[in-house]
C-alpha positions in Angstrom: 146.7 107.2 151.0 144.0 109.5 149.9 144.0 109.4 146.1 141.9 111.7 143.3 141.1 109.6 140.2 140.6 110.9 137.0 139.6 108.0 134.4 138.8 109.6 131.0 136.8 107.3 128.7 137.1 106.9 125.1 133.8 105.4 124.7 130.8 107.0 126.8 129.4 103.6 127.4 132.2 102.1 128.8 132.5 105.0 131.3 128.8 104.1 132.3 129.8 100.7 132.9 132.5 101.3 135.0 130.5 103.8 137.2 127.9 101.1 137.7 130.5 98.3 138.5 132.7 100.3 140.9 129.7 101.4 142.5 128.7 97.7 143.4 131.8 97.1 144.5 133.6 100.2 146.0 135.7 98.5 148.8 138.5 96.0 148.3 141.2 94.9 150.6 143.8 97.6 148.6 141.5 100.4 148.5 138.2 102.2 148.8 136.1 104.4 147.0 135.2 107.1 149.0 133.3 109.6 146.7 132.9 109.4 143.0 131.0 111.4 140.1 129.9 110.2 136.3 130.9 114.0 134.3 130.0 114.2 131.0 131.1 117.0 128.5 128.7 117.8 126.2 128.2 121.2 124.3 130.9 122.7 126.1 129.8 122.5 128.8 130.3 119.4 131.8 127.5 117.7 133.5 126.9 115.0 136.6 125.4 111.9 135.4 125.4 110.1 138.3 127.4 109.5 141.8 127.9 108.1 144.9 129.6 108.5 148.3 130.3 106.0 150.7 128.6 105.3 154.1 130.2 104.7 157.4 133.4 105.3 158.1 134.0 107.9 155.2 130.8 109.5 155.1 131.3 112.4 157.8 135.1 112.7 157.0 134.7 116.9 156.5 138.4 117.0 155.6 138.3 114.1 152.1 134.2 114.7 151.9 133.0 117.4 149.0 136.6 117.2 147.2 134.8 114.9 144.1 131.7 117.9 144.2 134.4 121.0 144.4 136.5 119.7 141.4 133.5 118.7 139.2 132.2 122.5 140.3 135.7 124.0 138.7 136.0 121.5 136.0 132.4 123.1 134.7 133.0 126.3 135.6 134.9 129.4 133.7 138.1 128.5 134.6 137.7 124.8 133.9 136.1 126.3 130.1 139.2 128.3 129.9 141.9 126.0 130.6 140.1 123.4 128.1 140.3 125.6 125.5 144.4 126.7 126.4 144.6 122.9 127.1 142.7 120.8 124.6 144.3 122.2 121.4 148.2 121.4 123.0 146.8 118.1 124.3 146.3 116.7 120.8 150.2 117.2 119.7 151.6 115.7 122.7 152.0 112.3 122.1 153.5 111.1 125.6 150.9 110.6 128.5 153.3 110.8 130.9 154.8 113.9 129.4 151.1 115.9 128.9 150.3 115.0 133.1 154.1 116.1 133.9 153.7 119.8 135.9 149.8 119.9 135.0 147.1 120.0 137.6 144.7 117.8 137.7 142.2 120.2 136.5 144.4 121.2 133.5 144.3 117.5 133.0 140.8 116.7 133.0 139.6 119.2 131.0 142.6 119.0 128.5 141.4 115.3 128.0 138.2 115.4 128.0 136.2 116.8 124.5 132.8 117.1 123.7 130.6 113.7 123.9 133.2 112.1 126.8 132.8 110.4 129.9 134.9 110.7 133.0 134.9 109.3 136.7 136.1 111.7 139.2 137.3 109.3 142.8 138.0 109.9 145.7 139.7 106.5 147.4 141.6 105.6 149.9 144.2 103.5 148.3 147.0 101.1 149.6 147.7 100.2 146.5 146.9 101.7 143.1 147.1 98.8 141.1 143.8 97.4 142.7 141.9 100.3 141.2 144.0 100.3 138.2 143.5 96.6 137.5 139.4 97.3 137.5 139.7 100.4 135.3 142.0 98.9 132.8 139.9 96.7 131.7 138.1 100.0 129.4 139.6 101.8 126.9 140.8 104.7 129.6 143.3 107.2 130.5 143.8 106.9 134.4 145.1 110.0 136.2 146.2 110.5 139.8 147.0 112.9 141.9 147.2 113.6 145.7 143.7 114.3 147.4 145.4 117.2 149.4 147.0 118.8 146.5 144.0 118.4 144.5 142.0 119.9 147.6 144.4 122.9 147.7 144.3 123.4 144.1 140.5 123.2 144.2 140.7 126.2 146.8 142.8 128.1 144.6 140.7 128.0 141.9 137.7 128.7 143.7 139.7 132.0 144.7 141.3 132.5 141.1 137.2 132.4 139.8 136.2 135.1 142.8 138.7 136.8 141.6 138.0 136.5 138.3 134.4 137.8 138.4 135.0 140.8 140.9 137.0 142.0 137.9 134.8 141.5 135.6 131.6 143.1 137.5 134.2 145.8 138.0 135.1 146.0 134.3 131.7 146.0 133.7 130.7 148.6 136.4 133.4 151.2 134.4 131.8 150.5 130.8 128.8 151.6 132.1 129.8 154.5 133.7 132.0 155.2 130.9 128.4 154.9 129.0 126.4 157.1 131.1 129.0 159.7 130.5 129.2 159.9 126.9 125.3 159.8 126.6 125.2 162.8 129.6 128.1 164.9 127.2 126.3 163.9 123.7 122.9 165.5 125.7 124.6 168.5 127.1 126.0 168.7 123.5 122.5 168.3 122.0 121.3 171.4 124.8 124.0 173.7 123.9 123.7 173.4 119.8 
């Protein structure tokens, strides 16, 4: 089953440690890493570190390739800043894991966990069984969220649409301020001429 990992580290270096170790060893008789990305959130904003994407058999797959890339790209952009700041300040009085991923996307997740000067691995994997991933990320201090590659893929979509749609308002907004400007200054100048 096609998988999206979300592990958000509570210490940077550990997150870097991980990267480097799954990297070495991406496939495994339960499962195989696929595509994964090193983000780091620092002054509000989210940045790659590093990554990697497998060869061979996974490497041209056009339906599970880019998926890691799109949801970093959303993560980082205005919607991902929004939903952090809606997300992160409920995320801190909700003291049942389970309960704070229940009915969120994995977007809402990410973001919601992960505050300034933290480390997160973004997979794609191809997993028979979770717990062989689990096992090799358990062994940091880490919060370990899955979802679905397909749902995450169709989210992803969503929210590249929701952000289209979101700046075709604003340029629009913006567009009517403007003329709204050039208005007043053309009736304070005919003002100006009839005084």
């Amino acid at each position: 089953m096609l998988n999206v990992i979300a592990a958000v580290f509570k210490n940077e270096s550990e997150g870097y440690q991980a990267n480097t170790t799954l990297k070495g060893t991406p496939l495994s008789a339960n499962s195989a890493i696929i595509e994964m990305a090193l983000v780091k959130h620092e002054n509000n904003s989210y940045k790659v570190c590093d990554g990697f994407k497998s060869e061979g058999a996974y490497g041209d797959d056009t339906a599970a390739g880019g998926i890691v890339g799109s949801l970093v790209g959303v993560i980082g952009g205005p919607l991902g800043v929004i939903l952090g700041g809606a997300t992160g300040a409920m995320a801190g009085n909700i003291k049942d894991a389970a309960e704070a991923v229940s009915g969120q996307s994995l977007i809402e997740c990410v973001v919601g966990k992960m505050y300034d000067d933290t480390v997160s691995l973004v997979i794609l994997a191809d997993e028979e069984d979770e717990a062989d991933l689990n096992s090799k990320l358990n062994e940091y201090d880490v919060e370990v969220l899955r979802f679905d590659a397909a749902a995450v893929a169709a989210e992803v979509e969503e929210a590249a649409e929701l952000e289209k749609e979101m700046s075709r308002q604003a340029r629009a907004k913006l567009r009517e301020e403007r003329k709204e400007e050039h208005k007043k200054k053309a009736e304070e100048k005919i003002a100006q001429l009839n005084a």
